[in-house]
C-alpha positions in Angstrom: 0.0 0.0 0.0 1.6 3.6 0.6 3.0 3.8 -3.4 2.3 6.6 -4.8 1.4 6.9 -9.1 3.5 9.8 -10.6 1.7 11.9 -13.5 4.0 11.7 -16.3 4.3 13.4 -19.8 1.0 11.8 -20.9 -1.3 12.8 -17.9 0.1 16.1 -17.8 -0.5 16.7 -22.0 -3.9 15.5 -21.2 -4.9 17.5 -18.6 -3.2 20.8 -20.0 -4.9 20.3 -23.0 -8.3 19.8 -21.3 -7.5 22.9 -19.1 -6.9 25.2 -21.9 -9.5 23.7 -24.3 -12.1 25.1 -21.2 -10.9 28.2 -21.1 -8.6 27.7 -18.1 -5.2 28.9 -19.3 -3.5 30.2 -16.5 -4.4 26.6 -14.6 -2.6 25.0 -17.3 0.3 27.1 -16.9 0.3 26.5 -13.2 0.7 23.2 -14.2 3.2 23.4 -16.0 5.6 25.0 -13.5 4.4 22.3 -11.1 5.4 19.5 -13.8 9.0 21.3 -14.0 9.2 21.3 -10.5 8.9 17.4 -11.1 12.0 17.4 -13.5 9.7 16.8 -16.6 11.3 19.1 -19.4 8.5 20.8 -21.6 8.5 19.4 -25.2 7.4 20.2 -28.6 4.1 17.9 -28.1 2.6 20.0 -24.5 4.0 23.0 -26.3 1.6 22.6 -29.1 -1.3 21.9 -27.1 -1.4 24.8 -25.3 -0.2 27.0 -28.5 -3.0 25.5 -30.2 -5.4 23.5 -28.3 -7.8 22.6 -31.2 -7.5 19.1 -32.6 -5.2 20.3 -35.8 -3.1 17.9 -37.3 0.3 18.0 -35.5 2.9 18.8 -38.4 -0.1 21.9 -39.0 0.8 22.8 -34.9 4.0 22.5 -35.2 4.6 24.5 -38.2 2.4 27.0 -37.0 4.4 27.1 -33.2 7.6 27.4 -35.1 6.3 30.9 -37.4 4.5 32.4 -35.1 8.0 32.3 -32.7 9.6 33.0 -35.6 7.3 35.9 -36.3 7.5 37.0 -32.6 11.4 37.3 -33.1 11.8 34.3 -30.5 13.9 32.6 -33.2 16.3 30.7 -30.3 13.1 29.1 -28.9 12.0 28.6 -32.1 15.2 26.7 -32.6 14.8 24.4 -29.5 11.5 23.5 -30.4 13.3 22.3 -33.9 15.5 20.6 -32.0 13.6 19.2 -29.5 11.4 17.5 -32.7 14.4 16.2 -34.0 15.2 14.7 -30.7 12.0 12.8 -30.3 12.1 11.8 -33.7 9.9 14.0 -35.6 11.4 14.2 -39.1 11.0 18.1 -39.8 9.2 18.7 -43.4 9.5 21.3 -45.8 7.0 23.5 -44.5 8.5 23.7 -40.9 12.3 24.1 -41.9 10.8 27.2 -44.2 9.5 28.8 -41.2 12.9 28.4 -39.5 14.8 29.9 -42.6 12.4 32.9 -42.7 12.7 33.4 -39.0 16.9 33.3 -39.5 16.6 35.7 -42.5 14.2 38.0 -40.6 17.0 38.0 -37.9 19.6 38.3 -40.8 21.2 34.8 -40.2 21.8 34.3 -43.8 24.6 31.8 -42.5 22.4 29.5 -40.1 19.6 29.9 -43.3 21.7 28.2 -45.4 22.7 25.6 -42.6 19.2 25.0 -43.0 18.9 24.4 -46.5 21.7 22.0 -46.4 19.9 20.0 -43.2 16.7 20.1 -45.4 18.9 18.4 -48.4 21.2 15.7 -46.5 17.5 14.6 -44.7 16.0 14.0 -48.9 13.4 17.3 -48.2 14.6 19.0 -51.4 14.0 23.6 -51.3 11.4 24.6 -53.3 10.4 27.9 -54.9 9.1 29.5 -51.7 12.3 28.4 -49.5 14.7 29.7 -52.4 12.3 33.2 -52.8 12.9 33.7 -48.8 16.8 33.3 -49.6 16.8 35.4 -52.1 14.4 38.3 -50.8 16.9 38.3 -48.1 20.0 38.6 -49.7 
C-alpha cells in the first residue's frame, strides 16, 4: 500500500490540454511549472497543445508554433522547439524548416539559413520555390 502513481508526460498533456480547451489557461500554466518542478522538461508535443489547443493535425501545430515564434522574433526558442522534434524523432518537413529559414533571414542569419537548406537536403526534403524566394528576398 503507501506507493504513490507519478503523473507523467501523458497525464500532464492531457490534462493541460483539457485545461486550456475550457478556457482555463492560467491553470494550465500553473501546471506546468508544477510538472518542472517534477524534472519533466516541456516538449514540442505539451507545447503545441497549449499553443494550439484545437484538434489540428500536428505537423499543422507544429509549423504554425515554429512561425509564429519566428514571427514573434523568439527565433532561439523557435530553434529548440526544432530541435527538441528532431530529438523525439519528428522528421521536420518542408513546411516547418521554411519557417525556421524565414525566421533566420528576418533576424539576418543568412549563415544558419543556409545551414538550413543543407539539413533540409542531407534529410532528402529537397528547397522549393518558396524556401529559395525567402533566400533570395533576403539577400
Amino acid at each position: 500500500m503507501g506507493s504513490v502513481l507519478q503523473p507523467n508526460a501523458v497525464t500532464y498533456g492531457a490534462v493541460i490540454k483539457g485545461l486550456v480547451r475550457t478556457g482555463r489557461t492560467n491553470r494550465a500554466l500553473g501546471l506546468l511549472e508544477e510538472w518542472e518542478g517534477y524534472g519533466f522538461r516541456l516538449n514540442v508535443i505539451i507545447t503545441t497543445k497549449i499553443v494550439f489547443p484545437y484538434d489540428l493535425d500536428e505537423d499543422i501545430s507544429r509549423c504554425l508554433l515554429l512561425s509564429s515564434l519566428c514571427k514573434e522574433g523568439l527565433l532561439s526558442e523557435a530553434e529548440c522547439v526544432f530541435d527538441d522534434m528532431i530529438q523525439s524523432g519528428i522528421e521536420p518537413d518542408i513546411a516547418i524548416c521554411n519557417s525556421l529559414i524565414d525566421g533566420c533571414c528576418l533576424e539576418d542569419r543568412l549563415k544558419d539559413a543556409r545551414k538550413l537548406l543543407d539539413f533540409m537536403v542531407q534529410r532528402g526534403c529537397y528547397p522549393n520555390a518558396i524556401n529559395y524566394n525567402t533566400m533570395g528576398i533576403a539577400s
